[in-house]
C-alpha positions in Angstrom: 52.7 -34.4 8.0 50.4 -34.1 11.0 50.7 -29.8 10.6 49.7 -30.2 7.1 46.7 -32.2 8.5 45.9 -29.3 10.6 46.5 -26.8 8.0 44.1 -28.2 5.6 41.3 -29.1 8.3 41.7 -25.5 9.4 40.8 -24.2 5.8 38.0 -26.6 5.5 36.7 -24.8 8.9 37.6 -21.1 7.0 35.2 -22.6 4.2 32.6 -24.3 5.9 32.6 -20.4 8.1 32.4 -18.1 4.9 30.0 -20.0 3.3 26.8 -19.3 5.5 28.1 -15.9 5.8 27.9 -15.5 2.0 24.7 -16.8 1.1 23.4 -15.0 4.5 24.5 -11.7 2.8 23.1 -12.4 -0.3 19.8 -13.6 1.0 19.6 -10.0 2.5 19.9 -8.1 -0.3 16.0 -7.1 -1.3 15.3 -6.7 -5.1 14.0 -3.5 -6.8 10.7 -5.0 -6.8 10.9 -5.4 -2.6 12.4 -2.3 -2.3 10.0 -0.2 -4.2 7.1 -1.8 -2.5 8.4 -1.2 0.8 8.8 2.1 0.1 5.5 2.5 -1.4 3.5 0.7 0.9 5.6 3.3 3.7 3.6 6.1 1.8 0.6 4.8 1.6 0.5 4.3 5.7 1.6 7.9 5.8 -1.1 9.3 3.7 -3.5 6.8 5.1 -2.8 8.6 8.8 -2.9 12.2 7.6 -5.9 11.7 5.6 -7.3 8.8 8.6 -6.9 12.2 10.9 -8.5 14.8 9.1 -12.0 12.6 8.6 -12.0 12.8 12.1 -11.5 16.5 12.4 -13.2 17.2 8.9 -15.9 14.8 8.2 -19.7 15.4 8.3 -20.7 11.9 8.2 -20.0 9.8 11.1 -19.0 6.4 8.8 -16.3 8.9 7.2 -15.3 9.7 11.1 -15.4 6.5 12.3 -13.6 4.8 9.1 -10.8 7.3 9.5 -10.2 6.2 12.9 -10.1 2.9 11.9 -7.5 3.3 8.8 -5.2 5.7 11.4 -5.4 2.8 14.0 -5.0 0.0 10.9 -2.1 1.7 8.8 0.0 3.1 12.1 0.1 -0.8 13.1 1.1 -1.9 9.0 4.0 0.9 9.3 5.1 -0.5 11.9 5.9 -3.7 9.9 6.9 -1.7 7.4 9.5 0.1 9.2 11.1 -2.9 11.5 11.4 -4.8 7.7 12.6 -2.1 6.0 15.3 -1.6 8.8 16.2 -5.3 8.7 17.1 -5.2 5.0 18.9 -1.5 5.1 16.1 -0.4 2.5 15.5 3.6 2.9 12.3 4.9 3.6 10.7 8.4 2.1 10.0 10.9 4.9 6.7 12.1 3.2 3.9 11.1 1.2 4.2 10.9 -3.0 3.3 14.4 -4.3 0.1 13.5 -5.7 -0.8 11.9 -2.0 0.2 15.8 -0.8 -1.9 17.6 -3.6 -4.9 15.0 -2.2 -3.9 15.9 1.0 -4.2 19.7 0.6 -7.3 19.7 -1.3 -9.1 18.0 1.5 -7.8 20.3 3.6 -9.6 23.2 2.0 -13.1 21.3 1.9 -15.6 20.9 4.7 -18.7 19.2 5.4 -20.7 16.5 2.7 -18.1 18.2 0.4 -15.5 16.7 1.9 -17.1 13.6 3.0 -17.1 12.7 -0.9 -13.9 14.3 -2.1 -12.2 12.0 0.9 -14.2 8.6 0.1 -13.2 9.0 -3.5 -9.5 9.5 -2.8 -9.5 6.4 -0.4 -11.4 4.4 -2.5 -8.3 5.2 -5.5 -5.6 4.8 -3.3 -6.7 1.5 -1.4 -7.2 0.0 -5.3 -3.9 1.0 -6.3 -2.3 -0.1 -2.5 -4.3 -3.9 -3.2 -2.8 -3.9 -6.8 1.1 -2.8 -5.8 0.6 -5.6 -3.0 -0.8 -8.4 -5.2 1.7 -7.7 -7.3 4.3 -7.8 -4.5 3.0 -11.2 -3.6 3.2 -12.9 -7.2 6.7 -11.2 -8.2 8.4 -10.1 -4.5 11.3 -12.5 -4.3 12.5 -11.3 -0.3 10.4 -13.5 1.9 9.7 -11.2 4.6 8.6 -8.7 2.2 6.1 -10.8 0.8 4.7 -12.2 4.0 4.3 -8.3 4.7 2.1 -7.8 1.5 0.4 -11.2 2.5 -0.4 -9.8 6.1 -1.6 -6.3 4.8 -3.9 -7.5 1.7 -6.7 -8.3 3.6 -7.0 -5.2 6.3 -6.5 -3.6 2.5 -9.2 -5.4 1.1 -11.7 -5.1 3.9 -10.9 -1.2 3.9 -11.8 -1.3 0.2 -15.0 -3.2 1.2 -15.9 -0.4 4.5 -15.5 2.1 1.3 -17.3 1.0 -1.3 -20.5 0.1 1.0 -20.0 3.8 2.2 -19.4 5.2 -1.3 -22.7 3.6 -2.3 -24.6 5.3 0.3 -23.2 8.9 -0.4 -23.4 8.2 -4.0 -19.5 8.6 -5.0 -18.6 6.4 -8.5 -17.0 3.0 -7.1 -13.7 2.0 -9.3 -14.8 -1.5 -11.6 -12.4 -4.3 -10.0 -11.9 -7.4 -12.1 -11.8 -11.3 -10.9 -8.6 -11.1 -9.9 -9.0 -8.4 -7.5 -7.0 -6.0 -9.4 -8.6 -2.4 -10.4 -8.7 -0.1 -13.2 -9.8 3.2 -11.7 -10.8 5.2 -14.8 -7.9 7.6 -16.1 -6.1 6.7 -13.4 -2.4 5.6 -14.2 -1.6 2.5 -13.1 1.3 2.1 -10.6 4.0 0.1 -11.4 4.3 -2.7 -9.1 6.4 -0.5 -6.8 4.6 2.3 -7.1 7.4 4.0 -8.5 5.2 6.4 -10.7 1.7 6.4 -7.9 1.1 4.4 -5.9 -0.5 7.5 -4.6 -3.9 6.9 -2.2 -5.9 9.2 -4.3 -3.4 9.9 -6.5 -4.9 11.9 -9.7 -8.1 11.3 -9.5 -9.7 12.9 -6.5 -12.4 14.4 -8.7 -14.3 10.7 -9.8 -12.0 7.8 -9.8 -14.4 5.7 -12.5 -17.1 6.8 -14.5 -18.6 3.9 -14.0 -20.2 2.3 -10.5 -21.2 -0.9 -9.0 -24.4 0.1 -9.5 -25.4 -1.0 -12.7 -28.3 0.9 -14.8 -31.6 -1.0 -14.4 -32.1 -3.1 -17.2 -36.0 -1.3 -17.4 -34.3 1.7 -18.6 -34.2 0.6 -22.5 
């Protein structure tokens, strides 16, 4: 009597033992959503750096120079993040940036001076839109906690980037991409990325010519 006592107390310990284990192992499985933005947001910091380096190298205005610092220094310090939570939930990382990022990457490369300058504020201002919408939409639909206190953490060093730009942009005279209430943007003939920038959530992206045709700057109302 008193082993079957035992027996059934030591299976209520086996049970009470698995069942943390279970739900632990559930709880670190991240969805597609998480995963994708991970992933996304990992390409993002690696375009960010290349791009963050070759203002400083490249660029004839010194807010271009001293914005690229800041986004190398900024985005290496995100990946970082990135990579620890990434390694936590077994999610793989890409190696390089999206291709679009690379064809953004290699046209700057072959400008120089106030050409560049613009070419390299236009990209960033595409690509931080695009990284602010991917991340807002991580925060509303992300359903891995440490994922979403990631995008939480990076929205606003994304959104004051985004700010540094479009004062710069206004100066230089680039087209500034329209952002609604919500924060989200719709940078003309762009594509918009999926929420884990699956398709681009490419810095830059397409549209390194003129990411809106229309800018903050509205025409005077004098004009009619």
């Amino acid at each position: 009597m008193l082993g079957i006592k035992r027996l059934g107390l030591l299976a209520a310990l086996v049970l009470v033992g698995l069942a943390p284990a279970t739900a632990a192992q559930a709880a670190a499985q991240p969805s597609t959503q998480d995963t994708q933005y991970l992933q996304a947001l990992h390409q993002v910091n690696l375009f960010e750096i290349t791009t963050g380096n070759l203002a400083q190298q490249k660029g004839r205005n010194q807010q271009v120079k001293d914005l690229g610092k800041m986004f190398v220094t900024d985005h290496t310090q995100l990946d970082q993040t990135v990579k620890s939570t990434a390694q936590q939930l077994t999610v793989q990382l890409p190696s390089e940036p999206t291709s679009d990022q690379q064809k953004v990457i290699n046209k700057l490369n072959n400008l120089s001076g106030a050409e560049f300058d613009k070419a390299w504020v236009t990209a960033q201002l595409a690509g931080h839109v695009q990284a602010i919408q991917a991340t807002q939409t991580e925060i509303s639909q992300g359903s891995e906690q440490s994922v979403v206190q990631l995008a939480q953490d990076a929205l606003p060093v994304l959104q004051a980037h985004l700010d540094a730009l479009t004062a710069l942009a206004q100066t230089l005279g680039v087209p500034v991409p329209q952002t609604s209430a919500s924060g989200t943007a719709s940078p003309g003939g762009t594509t918009s990325p999926g929420p884990g920038g699956t398709e681009s959530p490419a810095p830059g992206g397409t549209t390194t010519e003129s990411p809106a045709p229309s800018t903050t700057e509205a025409p005077a109302p004098s004009q009619s």
